[in-house]
N, C-alpha and C positions, 0 to 999 in steps of 0.2 A: 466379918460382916460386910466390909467394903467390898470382897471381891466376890460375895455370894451378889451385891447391889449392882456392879460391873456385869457379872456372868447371867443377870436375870436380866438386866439393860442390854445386851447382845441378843439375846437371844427373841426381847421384845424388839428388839431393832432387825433380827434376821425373820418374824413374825411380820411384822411391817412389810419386809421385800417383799416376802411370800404371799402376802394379800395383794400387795399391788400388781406384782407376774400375775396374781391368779386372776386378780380385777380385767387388766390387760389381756391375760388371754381370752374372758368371758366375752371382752368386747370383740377380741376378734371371729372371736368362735360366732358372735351374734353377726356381723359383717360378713364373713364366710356362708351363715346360713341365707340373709339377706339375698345375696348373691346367687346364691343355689336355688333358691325360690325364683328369682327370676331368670334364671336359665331353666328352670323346667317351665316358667309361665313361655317362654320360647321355644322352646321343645315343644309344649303342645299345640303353641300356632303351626308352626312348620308340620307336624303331625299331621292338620288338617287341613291346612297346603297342600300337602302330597297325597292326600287323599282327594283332594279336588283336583290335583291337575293325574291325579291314576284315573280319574270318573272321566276327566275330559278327554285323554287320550287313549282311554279302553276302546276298546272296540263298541259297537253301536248294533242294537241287533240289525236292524236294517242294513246294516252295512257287511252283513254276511249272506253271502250265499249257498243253501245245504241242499243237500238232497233233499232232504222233507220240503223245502218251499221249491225246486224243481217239480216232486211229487203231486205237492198239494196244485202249483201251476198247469199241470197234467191232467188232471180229476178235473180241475174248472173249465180247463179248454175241452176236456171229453165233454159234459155236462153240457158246456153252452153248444155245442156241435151235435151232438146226439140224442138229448133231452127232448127237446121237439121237432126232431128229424128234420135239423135244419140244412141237415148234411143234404137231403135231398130235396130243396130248395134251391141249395146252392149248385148243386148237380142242373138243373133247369133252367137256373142262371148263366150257369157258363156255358153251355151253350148255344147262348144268343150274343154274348159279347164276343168282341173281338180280342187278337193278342194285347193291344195296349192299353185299354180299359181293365184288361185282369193284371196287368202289367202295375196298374195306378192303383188296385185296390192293396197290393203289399207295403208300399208309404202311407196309404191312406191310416188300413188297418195297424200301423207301427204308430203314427201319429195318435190314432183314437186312441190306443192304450196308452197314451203317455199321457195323453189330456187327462182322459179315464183313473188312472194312478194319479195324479198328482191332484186333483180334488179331491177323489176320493180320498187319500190318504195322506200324502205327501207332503197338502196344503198346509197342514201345522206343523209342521217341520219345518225350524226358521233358522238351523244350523246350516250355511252353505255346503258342509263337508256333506252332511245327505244328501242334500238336494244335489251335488253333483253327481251323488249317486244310482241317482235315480234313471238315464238312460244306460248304465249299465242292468240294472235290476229288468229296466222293460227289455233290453235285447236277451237276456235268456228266457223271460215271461214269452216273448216273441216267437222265439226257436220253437222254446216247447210246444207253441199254439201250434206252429205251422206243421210240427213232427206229428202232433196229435193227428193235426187235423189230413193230414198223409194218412194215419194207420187207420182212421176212421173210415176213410174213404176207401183204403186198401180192402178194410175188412165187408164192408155196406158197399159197394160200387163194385160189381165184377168185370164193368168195362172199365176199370180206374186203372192204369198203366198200359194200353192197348195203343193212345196213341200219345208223345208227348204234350203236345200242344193242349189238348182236350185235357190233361191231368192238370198241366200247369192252368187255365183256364178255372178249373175244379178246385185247385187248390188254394187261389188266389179268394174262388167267392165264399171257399168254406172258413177261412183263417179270420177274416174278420169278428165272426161271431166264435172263435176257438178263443182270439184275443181277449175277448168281453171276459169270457170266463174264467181263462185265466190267470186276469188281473184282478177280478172278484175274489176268487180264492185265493191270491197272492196277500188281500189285503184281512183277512179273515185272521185276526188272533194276532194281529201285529200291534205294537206299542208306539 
């Protein structure tokens, strides 16, 4: 009987060890989890980090230039130039000026459009990285105007390439009002 009292005291004493490892490892196990909980509460701050600085340094639509806003700049410089036949308006005007007054209406009209864009559209844009972007956007709005406002005159003007000076003169008083419109449709469906 003594050594069944021995062999049942061992084995309540190796019962003992077992609960206390097992005590032991619950604790660890719950410290382990602790830990994990706050690496994934970390995990998702940084998740939403890199989601704010992928937002900040995505590209910006404005800050592309495609052919559809090329296009749609094309269609407004037509519109403001042909619309009310201001093309031959501008025909009447040039005319009477001289080289260096047509010479001043291509800064003039480069300037309107940039005042033009940046109220109209621009002005709520408080991100500097736009707004620097913004004379490049008027110098192709620009191009396009003054291209239009070439093919307009090419196609409506059949004395339009006859002499340079008279073209350049034509093209200086048509671009102004090509610029209007191109920047109007530049800003049409933009965010």
């Amino acid at each position: 009987m003594e050594e069944l009292s021995r062999k049942l005291d061992q084995v309540i004493s190796v019962q003992k060890k077992l609960l206390a490892k097992e005590a032991k490892v619950e604790r660890e196990e719950a410290i382990v989890e602790k830990e994990e909980e706050k690496e994934l509460k970390e995990l998702a701050k940084l998740e939403a980090f890199e989601k704010e600085i992928v937002k900040e340094v995505g590209p910006h639509p404005l800050l592309k230039i495609t052919y559809r806003d090329i296009a749609k700049g094309g269609i407004g410089a037509l519109v403001g130039v042909a619309a009310h036949y201001s093309f031959v308006y501008g025909v009447k005007v040039a005319a009477e000026i001289d080289i260096f007054r047509a010479t001043l209406l291509f800064p003039i009209s480069y300037a309107l459009g940039g005042v033009f864009m940046y109220l109209t559209g621009f002005r709520k844009v408080k991100d500097p990285k736009l707004l620097s972007f913004l004379p490049i956007r008027l110098t192709v709005l620009y191009l396009t105007a003054v291209i239009t406002s070439m093919l307009v005159l090419l196609l409506f003007n059949p004395e339009f390439l006859y002499d340079f000076w008279s073209s350049y003169k034509q093209v200086a008083t048509v671009t102004l009002s090509a610029v209007i419109g191109a920047c109007t449709a530049d800003l049409i469906g933009k965010e």
